[in-house]
FILO-572863 format. One record per residue (C-alpha): residue number from 1; chain; x, y, z. Coordinates in Angstrom, 1 decimal, decimal comma, padded with zeros to 4 digits. Layout:
<recs>
resi/chain/c1/c2/c3
NUM/A/X/Y/Z
...
</recs>
This chain:
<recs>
resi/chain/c1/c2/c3
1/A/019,1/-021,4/-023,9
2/A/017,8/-019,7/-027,1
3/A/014,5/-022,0/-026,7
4/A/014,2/-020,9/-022,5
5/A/014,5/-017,3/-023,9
6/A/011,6/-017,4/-026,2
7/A/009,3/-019,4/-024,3
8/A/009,9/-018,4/-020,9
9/A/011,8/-014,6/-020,9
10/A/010,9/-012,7/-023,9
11/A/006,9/-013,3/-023,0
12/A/007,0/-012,6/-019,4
13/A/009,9/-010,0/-019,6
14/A/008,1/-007,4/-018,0
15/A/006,8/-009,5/-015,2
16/A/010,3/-010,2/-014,6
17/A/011,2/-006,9/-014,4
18/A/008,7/-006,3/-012,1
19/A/009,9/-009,1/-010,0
20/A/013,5/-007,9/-009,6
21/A/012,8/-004,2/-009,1
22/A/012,0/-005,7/-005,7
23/A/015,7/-006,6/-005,1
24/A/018,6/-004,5/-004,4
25/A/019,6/-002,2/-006,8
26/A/023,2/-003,9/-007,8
27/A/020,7/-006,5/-008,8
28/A/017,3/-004,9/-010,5
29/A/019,6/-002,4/-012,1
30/A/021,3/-005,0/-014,2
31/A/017,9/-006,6/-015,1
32/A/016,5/-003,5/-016,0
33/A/019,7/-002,4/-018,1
34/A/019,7/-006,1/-020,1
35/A/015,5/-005,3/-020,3
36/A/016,2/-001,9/-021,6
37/A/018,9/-003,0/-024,1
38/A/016,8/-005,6/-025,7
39/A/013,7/-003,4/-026,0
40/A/015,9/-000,6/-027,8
41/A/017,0/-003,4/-030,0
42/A/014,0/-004,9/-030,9
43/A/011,8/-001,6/-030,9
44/A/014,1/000,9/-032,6
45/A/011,2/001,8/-034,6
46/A/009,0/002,2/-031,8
47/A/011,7/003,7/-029,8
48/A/011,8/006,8/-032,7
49/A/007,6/007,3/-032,6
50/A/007,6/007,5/-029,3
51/A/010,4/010,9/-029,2
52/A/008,4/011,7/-032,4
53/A/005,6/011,4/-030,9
54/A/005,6/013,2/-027,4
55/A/007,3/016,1/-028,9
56/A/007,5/018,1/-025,6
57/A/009,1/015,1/-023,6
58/A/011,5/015,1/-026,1
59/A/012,1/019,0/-025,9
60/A/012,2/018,5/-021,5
61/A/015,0/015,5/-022,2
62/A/017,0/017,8/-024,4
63/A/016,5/021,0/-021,8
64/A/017,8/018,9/-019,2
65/A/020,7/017,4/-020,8
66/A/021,8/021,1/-021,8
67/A/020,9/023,1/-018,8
68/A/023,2/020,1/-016,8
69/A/026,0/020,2/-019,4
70/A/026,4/024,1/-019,0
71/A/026,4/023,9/-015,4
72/A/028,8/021,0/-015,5
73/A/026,7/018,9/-013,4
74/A/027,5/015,8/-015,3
75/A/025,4/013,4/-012,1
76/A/022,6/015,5/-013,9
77/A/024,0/013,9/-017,5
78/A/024,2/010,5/-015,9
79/A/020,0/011,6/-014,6
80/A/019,0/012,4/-018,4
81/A/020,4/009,3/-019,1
82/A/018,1/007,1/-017,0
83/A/015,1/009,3/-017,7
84/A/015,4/008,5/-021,6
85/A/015,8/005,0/-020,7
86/A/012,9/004,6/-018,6
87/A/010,8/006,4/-021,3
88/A/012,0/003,7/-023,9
89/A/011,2/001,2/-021,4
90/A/007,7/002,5/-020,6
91/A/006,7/003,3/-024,1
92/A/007,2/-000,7/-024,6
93/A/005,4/-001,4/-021,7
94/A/001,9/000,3/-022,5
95/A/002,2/-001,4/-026,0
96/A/002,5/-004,9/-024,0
97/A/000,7/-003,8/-020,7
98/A/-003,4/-005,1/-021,1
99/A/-006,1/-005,1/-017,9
100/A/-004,6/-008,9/-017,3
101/A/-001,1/-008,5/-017,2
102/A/-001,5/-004,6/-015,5
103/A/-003,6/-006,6/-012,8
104/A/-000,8/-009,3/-012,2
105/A/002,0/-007,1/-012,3
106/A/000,3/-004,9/-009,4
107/A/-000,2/-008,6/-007,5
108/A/004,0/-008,9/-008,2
109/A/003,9/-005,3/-006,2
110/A/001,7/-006,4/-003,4
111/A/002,5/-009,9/-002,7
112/A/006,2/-008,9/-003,4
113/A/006,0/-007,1/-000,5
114/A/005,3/-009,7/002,1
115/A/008,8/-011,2/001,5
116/A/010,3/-007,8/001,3
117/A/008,6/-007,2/004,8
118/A/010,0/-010,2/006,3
119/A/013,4/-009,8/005,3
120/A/013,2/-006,3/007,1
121/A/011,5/-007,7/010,5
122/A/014,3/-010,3/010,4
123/A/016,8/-007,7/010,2
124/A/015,4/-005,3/013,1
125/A/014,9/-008,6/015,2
126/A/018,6/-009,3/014,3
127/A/019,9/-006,2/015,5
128/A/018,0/-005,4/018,9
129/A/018,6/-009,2/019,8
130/A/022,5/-008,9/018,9
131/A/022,8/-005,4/020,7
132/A/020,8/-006,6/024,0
133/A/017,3/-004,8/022,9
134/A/013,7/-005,4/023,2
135/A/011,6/-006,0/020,6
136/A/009,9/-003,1/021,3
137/A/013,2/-000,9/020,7
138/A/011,8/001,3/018,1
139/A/008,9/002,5/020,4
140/A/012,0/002,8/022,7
141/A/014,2/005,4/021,3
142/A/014,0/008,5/019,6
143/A/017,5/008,2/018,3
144/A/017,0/004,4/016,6
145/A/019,8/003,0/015,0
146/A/018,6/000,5/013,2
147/A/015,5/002,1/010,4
148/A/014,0/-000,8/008,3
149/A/015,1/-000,5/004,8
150/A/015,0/-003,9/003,6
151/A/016,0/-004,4/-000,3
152/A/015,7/-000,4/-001,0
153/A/017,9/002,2/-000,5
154/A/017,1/003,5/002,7
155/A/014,0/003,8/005,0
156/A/012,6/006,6/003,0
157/A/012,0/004,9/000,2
158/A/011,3/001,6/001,5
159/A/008,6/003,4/003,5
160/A/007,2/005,0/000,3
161/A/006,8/001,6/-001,3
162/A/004,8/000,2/001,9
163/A/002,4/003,1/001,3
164/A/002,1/002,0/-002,6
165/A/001,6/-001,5/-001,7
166/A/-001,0/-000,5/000,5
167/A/-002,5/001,9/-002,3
168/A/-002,5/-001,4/-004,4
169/A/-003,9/-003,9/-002,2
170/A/-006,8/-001,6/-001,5
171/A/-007,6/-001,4/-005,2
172/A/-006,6/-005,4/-005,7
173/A/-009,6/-006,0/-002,6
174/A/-012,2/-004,4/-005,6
175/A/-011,2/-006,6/-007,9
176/A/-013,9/-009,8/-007,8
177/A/-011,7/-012,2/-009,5
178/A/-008,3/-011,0/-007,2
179/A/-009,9/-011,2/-004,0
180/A/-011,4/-014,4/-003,6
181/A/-007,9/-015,6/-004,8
182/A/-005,4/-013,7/-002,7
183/A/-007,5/-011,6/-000,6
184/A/-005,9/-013,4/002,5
185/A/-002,9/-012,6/000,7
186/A/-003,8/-008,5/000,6
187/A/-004,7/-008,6/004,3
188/A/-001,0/-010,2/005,2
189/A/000,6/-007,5/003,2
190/A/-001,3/-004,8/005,5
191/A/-000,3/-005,9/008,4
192/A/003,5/-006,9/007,6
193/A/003,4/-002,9/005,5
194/A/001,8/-001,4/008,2
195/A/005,0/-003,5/010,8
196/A/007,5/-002,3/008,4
197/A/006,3/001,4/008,1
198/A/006,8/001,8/012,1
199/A/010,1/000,0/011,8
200/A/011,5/002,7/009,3
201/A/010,6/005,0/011,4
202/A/009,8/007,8/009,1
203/A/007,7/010,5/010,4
204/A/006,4/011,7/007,4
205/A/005,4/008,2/006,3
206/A/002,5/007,5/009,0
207/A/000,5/010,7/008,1
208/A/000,9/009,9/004,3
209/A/-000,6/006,7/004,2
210/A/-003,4/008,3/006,8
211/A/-004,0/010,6/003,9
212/A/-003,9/008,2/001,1
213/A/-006,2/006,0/003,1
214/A/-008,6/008,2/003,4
215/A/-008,3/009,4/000,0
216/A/-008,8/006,1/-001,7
217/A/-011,9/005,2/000,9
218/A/-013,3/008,6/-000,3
219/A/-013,4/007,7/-003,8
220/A/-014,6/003,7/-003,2
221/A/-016,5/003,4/-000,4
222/A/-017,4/006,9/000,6
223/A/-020,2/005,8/003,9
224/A/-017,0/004,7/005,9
225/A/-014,7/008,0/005,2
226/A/-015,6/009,3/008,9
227/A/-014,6/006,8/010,3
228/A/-010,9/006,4/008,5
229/A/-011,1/010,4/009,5
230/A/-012,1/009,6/012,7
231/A/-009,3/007,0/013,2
232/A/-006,7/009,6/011,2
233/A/-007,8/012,3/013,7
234/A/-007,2/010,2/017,1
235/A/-004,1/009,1/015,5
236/A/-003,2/012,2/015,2
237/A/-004,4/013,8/018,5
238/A/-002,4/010,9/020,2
239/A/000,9/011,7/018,8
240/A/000,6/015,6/019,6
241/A/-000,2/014,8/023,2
242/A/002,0/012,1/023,7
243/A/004,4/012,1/021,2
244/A/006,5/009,6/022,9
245/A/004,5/007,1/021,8
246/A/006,4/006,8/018,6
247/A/009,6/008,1/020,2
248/A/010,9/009,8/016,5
249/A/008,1/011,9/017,0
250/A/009,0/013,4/019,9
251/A/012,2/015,3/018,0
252/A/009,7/016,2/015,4
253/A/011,1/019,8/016,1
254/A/014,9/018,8/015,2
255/A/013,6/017,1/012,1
256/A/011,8/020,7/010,9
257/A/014,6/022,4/012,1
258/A/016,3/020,3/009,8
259/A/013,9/020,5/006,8
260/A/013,9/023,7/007,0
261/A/017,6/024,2/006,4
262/A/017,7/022,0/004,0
263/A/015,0/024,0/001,7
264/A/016,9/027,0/002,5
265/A/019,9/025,4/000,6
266/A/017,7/024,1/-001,9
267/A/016,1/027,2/-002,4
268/A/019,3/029,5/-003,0
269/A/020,1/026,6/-005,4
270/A/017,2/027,9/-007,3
271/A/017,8/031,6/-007,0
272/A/021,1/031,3/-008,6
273/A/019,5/030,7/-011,7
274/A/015,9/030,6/-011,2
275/A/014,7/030,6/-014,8
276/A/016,7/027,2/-016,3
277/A/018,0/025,4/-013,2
278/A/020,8/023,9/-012,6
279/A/020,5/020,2/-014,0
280/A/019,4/016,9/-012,2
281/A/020,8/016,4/-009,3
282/A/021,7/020,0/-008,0
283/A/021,6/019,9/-004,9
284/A/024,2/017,3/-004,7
285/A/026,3/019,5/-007,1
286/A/025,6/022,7/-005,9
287/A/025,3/022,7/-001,9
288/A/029,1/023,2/-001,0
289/A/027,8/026,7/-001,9
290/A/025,9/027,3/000,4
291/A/026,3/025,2/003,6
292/A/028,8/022,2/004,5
293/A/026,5/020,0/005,0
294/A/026,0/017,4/002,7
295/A/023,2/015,9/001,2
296/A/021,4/014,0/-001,9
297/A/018,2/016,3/-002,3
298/A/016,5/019,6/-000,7
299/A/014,0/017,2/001,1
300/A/011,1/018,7/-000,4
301/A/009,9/017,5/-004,3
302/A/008,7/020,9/-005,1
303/A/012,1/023,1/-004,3
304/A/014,1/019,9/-006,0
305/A/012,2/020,5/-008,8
306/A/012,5/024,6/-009,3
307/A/016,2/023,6/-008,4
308/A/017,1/021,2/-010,9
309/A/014,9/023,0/-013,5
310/A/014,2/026,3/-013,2
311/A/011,1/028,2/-014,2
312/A/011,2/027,5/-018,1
313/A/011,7/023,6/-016,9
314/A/008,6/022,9/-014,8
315/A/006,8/025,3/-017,7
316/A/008,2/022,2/-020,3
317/A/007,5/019,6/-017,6
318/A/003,7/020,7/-016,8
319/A/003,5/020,8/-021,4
320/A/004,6/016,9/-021,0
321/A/002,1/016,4/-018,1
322/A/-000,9/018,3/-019,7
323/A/-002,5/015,1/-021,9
324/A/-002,1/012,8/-019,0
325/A/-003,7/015,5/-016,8
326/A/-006,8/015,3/-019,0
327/A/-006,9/011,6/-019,1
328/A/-007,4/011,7/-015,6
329/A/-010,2/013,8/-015,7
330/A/-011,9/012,0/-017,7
331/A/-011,4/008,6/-016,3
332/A/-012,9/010,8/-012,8
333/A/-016,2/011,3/-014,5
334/A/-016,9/007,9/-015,8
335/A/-018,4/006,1/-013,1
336/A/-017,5/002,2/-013,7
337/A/-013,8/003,3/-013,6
338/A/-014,0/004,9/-010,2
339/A/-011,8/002,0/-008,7
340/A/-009,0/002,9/-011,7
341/A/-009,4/006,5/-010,4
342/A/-008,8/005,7/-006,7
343/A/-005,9/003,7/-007,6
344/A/-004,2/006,2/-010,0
345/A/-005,2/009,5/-008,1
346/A/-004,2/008,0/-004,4
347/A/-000,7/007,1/-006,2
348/A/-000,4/010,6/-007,1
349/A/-001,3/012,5/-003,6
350/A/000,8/010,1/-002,0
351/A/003,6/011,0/-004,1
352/A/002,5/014,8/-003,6
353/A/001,9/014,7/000,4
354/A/005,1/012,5/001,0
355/A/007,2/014,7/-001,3
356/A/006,2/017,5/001,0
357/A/009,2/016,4/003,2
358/A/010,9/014,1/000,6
359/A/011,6/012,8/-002,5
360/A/011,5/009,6/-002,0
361/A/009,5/009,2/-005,6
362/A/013,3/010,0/-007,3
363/A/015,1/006,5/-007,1
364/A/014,6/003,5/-009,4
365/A/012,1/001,3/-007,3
366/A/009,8/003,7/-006,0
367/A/009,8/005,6/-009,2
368/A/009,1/002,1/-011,4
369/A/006,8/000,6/-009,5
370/A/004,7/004,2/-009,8
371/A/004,9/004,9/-012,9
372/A/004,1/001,1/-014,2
373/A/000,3/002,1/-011,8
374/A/-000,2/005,3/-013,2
375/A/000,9/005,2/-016,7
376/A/-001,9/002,9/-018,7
377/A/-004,8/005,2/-018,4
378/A/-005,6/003,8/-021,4
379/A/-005,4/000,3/-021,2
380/A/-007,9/000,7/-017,9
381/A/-010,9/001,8/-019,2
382/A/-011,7/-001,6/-021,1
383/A/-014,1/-003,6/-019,9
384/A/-013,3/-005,0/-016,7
385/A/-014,7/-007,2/-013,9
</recs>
């Protein structure tokens, strides 16, 4: 067993990790704990440099903790908790993380995902054959009751993942050595994403990965942007005229109606203490306030955030953010890492258009997988093929 570990576990430890996020969370979350716990063993020095190190992290960890300790919001605690461990984590992964390993760990993401996709068409196919549907039932109904979710928390997220998949492949398809090898491979996982972002059907999902689409094309191969805008725009034309065609769609009013009570609750979550917040997690905590209805989030990443943190906490937040910021200007004006810049810079608008009406980016999974894409700035701009 000792032998297996150091031949087989301790070098591909990350790849592992990688592999299991992609599993349900009673399972990647005991992966990720036993990864976590081992890193903080063997990199207790490293573990120090890095809170040394990134002094205004370390001051936004500490704010957090407080600001949900005096508002006795102790899911917020629990939050702080997991942030801090997936900095340690992530400070050990950009140590181990090199153009090689960052390229096969996003081929774990994409091709991942086929198997992940098939698991959720068996489980629609299940259901609308078990309850006497078609297997057109999700172009069917407005009120589906049955959303692909497949090994992630719920059609949200697994929808968000799709899109990052997607986001992935496209960059992967750039890649001389990757294509030739998988690029059958990246075409499959289109298609089944593509399948599997109807089945959840999320209506915020279709028009984000219109817009990272075209963002990434943009960026890459900027003669055939018209005609993913042109595509984006029928698209969208069909859906206003006839939004029946994806039934969902057709409530689209309910669903702002919604929205736009939740941001309301959210938002008088915020004006009870607008300058510090009220902790991770707030809106959970703090909605019974305002409204019987209960629910996980505000539904919208920028009112969760002014929530949970307050003025003085996206202040420290956009301090942590401000180096990583410039790296990614920088990495826009050199030229031969324009592909690293589509990849890194879709990631982020998706996360910013979907988290218009969600926040999807705020579970385990989604949150992993983009931050293990975004994060090695550095390790990009060697020399690749």
């Amino acid at each position: 067993m000792k032998s297996a570990w150091k031949k087989y576990i301790r070098p591909n430890l990350f790849y592992i990790v990688s592999i299991a996020i992609l599993l349900p969370i009673y399972l990647h979350a005991v992966v990720l704990l036993l990864a976590i716990t081992y890193l903080i063993w063997q990199k207790r020095s490293l573990t120090m440099r890095t809170f040394i190190k990134n002094k205004w992290l370390s001051i936004f960890l500490l704010y957090v903790l407080i600001v949900s300790l005096i508002n006795r919001n102790y899911i917020g605690v629990l939050i702080t908790l997991v942030f801090f461990l997936f900095v340690i984590y992530f400070s050990s992964y950009l140590k181990w993380v090199t153009v090689e390993r960052y390229l096969k760990t996003l081929n774990i993401f994409v091709l991942g995902s086929i198997p992940v996709a098939i698991y959720a068409l068996l489980v629609y196919v299940s259901y609308v054959f078990r309850e006497g549907y078609t297997l057109l039932y999700v172009f069917q109904y407005a009120n589906v009751q049955t959303r692909a979710e497949s090994t992630f928390f719920n059609p949200n997220y697994y929808g968000l993942y799709c899109i990052f998949a997607i986001n992935i492949g496209m960059y992967l398809l750039l890649k001389s050595d990757y294509a030739k090898r998988f690029k059958a491979y990246y075409y499959l996982s289109f298609v089944l994403n593509i399948m599997s972002i109807l089945l959840t059907a999320s209506r915020m999902v279709l028009p984000t990965v219109a817009v990272a689409i075209v963002w990434f094309v943009f960026w890459t191969k900027r003669s055939y942007v018209w005609y993913m805008l042109g595509l984006a725009a029928v698209g969208g034309i069909a859906l206003f005229v006839k939004p029946d065609l994806i039934p969902r769609f057709s409530s689209i009013a309910y669903a702002f109606q919604d929205r736009f009570a939740l941001w309301d609750v959210g938002w008088q979550i915020f004006m009870s203490n607008p300058l510090f917040g009220r902790g991770a997690m707030s809106y959970m905590n703090f909605y019974y306030l305002y409204t019987d209805k209960a629910d996980m989030h505000a539904h919208q990443l920028g009112i969760n955030t002014l929530a949970d943190y307050g003025v003085i906490g996206v202040i420290i937040l956009g301090f942590v953010m401000k180096d990583y910021l410039k790296s990614i200007v920088r990495l826009a004006k050199q030229k031969e890492y324009r592909k690293e810049f589509a990849l890194i810079s879709t990631m982020l608008v998706t996360v910013i258009v979907h988290g218009l009406m969600d926040v999807s980016i705020l579970w385990t999974q989604t949150g992993y997988i983009f931050l293990a894409v975004i994060v090695p700035i550095q390790q990009l701009t060697e020399k690749t093929k």
